[in-house]
C-alpha positions in Angstrom: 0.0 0.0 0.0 1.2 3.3 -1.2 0.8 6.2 1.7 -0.2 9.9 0.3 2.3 12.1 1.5 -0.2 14.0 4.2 -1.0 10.4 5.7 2.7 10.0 5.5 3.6 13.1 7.4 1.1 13.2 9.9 1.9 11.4 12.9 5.7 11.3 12.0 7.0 14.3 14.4 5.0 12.0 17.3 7.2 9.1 16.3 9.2 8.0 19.6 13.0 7.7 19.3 14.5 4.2 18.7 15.8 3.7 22.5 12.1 4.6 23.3 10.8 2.0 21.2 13.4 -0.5 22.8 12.9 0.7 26.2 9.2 0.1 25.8 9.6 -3.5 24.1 12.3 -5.0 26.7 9.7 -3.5 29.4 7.0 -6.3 27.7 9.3 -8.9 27.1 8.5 -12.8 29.3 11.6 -14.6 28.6 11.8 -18.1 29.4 13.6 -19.1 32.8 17.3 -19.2 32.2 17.4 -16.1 30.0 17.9 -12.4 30.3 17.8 -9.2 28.2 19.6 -6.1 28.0 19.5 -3.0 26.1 23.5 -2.3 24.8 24.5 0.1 22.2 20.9 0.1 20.5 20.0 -3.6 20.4 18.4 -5.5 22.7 20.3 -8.6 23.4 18.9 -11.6 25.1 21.5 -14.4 26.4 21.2 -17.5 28.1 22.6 -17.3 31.9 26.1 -18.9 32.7 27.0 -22.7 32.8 28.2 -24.1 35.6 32.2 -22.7 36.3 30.6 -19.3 35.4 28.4 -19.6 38.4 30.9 -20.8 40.5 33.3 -17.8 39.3 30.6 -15.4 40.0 29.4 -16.8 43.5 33.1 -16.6 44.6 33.4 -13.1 43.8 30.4 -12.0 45.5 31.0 -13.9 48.4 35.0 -12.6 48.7 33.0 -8.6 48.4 30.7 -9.2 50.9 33.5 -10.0 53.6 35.3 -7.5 52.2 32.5 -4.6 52.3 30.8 -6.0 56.0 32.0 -2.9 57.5 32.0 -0.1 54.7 28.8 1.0 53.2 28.8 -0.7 50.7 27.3 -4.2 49.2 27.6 -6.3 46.4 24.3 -7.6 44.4 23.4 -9.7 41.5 20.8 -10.5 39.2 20.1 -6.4 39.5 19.6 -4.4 36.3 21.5 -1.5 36.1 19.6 1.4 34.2 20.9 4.2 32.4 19.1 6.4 30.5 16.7 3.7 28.3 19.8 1.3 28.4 19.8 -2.0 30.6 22.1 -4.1 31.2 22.3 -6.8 33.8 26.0 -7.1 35.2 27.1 -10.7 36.7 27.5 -8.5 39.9 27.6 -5.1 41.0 28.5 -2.8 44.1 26.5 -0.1 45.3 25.3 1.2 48.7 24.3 -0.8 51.5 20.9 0.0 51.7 20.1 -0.1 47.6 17.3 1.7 48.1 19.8 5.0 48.9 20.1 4.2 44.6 17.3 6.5 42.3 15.2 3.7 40.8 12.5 6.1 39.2 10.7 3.3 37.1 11.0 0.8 39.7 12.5 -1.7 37.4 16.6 -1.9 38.5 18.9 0.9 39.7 20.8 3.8 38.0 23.7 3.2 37.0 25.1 6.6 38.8 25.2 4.4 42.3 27.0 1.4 41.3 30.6 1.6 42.2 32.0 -1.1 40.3 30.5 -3.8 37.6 31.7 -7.3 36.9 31.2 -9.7 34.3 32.5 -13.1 34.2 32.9 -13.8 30.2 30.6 -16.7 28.6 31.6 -18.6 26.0 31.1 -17.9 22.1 32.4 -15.2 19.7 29.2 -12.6 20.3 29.4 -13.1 24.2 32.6 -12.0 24.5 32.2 -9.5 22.1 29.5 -8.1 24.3 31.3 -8.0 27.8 35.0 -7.1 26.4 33.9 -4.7 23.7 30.3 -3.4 23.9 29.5 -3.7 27.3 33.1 -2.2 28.2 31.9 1.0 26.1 28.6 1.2 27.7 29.7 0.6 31.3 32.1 3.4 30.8 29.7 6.0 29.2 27.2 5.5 32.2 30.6 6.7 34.2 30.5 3.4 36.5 33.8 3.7 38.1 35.4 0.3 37.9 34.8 -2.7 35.5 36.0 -5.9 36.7 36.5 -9.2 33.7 37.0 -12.2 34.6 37.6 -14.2 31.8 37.8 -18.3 31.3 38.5 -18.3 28.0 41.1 -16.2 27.2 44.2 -18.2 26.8 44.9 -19.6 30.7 42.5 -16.9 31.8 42.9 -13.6 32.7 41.7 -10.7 34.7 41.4 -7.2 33.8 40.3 -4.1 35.8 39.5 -1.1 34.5 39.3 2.7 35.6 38.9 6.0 35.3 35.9 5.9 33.1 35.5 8.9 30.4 31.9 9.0 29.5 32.0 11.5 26.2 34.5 8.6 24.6 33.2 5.6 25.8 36.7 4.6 27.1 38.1 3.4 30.5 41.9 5.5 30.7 43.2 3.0 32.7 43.4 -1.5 33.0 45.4 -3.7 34.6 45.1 -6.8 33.0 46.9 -9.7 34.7 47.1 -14.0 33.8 44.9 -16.3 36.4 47.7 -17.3 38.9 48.6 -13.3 39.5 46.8 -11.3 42.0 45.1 -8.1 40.7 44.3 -5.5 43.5 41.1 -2.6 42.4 42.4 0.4 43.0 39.4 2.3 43.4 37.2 2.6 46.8 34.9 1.1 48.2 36.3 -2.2 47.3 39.8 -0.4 47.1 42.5 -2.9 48.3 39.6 -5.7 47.4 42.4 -8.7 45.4 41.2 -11.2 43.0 43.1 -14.3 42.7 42.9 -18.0 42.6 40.9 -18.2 45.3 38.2 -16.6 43.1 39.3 -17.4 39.7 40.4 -21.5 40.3 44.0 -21.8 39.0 45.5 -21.1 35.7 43.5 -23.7 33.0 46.6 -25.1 31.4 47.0 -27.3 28.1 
């Protein structure tokens, strides 16, 4: 069917932006159990949760934080969508304030991305996964301005750990990562979990030959 132009330009002005449109899609979406969606870099991306040694991995780390943090005020989460803007994204783990309610959550559906202190994902395999948390994820975590990125990563070579800083939002680039081989200890720099070390304890030893 072949639109005249006045029915063509009539609503078009009211037309809501792309990351409307998203935002107002992932809000209807009923994914099956074992699934999750986010919104990254003008997709929505929907990914099966880890396998097992990702879980481990991930429990590991949240249970070194939260000896870490019992007397700052600070706790880490997961399973908590971080907002920003009309972008989601659901980090393996996150650390913000101890009461997360001290976080704006405006639509009641996660928290802003402004509170969280420091995101970590721990890398699933396949090319487009790890695309996502060590390219497009990396860009996105640093335009919301979260200050530290954690990546924990099986599958690169023996495994490796990077952490990265000093996020510049107008770029999308973290200025600073320290990127070390499982079997080296890798400190954050940045509070609260300042001083915080991942290691084997958390990581499992290097995965040789």
């Amino acid at each position: 069917m072949t639109a005249m132009a006045g029915e063509a330009d009539l609503d078009l002005g009211d037309r809501p932006g792309l990351e409307e449109v998203l935002w107002q899609a992932w809000k209807t979406l009923e994914l099956p159990d074992g699934y999750r969606a986010e919104i990254v870099e003008g997709f929505i991306e929907v990914s099966p949760t880890g396998r097992r040694n990702h879980a481990r991995i991930a429990n590991r780390l949240r249970d070194a934080l939260v000896l870490f943090l019992v007397d700052s005020g600070s706790a880490a989460y997961q399973d908590t969508n971080v907002l920003h803007g009309r972008k989601v994204f659901i980090p393996d783990l996150i650390v913000g304030p101890k009461d997360i309610d001290d976080i704006p959550d405006p639509d009641g559906l996660g928290v802003e991305a402004g509170g969280v202190t420091l995101v970590a994902e721990v890398v699933s395999p396949g090319h487009d996964a790890r695309k996502r948390d060590l390219i497009r994820k990396r860009r996105a975590y640093a335009r919301a301005g979260i200050p530290v990125y954690v990546i924990i990563d099986d599958l690169d070579g023996d495994g490796h750990v990077t952490v990265l800083t000093d996020p510049h939002p107008d770029r999308a680039t973290y200025e600073a990562e320290i990127r070390v081989p499982y079997g080296t200890e890798v400190t954050v720099p940045e509070d609260p979990a300042k001083g915080f070390v991942i290691g084997v304890a958390i990581t499992g030893e290097p995965r040789r030959g």
